[in-house]
N, C-alpha and C positions, 0 to 999 in steps of 0.2 A: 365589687367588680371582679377583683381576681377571685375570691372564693366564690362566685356564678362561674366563672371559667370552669377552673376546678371540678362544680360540681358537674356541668356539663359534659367535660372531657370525659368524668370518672363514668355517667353514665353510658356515655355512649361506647366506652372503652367495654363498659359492661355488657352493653347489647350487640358489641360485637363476636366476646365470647361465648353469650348465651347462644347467637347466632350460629356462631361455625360448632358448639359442641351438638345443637338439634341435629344440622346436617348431619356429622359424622356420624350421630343415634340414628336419624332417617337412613341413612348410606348403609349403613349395618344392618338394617333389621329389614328394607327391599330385599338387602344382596343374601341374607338368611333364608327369603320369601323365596327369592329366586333358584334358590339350590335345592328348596323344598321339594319346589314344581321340579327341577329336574329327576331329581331321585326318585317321584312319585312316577313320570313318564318312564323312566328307567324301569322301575319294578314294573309298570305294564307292560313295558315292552320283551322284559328281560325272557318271558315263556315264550312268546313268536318267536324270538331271535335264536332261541336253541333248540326251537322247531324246525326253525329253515336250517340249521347249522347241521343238525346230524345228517340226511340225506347228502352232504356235500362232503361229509368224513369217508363215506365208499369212494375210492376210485375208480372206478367206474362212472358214478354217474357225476365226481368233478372233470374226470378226464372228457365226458359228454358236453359239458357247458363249457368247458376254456375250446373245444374244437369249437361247437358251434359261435362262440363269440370272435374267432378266428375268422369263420367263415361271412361273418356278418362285416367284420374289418375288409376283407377283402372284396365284398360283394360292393362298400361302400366307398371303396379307393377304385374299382373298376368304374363307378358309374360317374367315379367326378368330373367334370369338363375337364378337356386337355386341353391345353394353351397351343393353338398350332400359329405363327409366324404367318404376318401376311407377305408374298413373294412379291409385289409389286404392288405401287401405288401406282393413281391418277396422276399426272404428273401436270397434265394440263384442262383444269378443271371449267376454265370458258368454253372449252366445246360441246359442255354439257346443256349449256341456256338457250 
């Protein structure tokens, strides 16, 4: 009786380490996968991005895009709704029926 206990306990003690050490191998070896993929999108992207980047080193044409993004801010704070107050309500709204 007690060594059935025993052996059950030991197993299951067992399966539980087996258990969380898979995880922690699974957990590792996605999160390796996953850094893969990023480095890989990295090195693709790494030529366009210091494509778009030289053009932006002239002053001239960064000083051209921070105006026009300027301009674009402003065109889009002109066009918000203004909140205008209303001056008087109905006061007596049964004379409407």
């Amino acid at each position: 009786m007690i060594g059935s206990f025993f052996q059950r306990a030991s197993l299951r003690i067992s399966q539980v380490l087996l258990f969380a050490f898979q995880t922690l191998n699974r957990l590792l070896l996605e999160g390796l996968d996953g850094w893969r993929i990023l480095t890989t999108v990295g090195a693709m992207l790494g030529p366009a991005m210091r494509a778009l980047a030289r053009p932006l080193a002239d002053p001239t044409i960064a000083s051209i895009l921070v105006a026009a993004v300027f301009a674009c801010l402003a065109l889009l704070r002109w066009m918000r709704p203004q909140y205008q107050p209303v001056e008087e309500e109905a006061r007596h709204v049964g004379l409407l029926f």
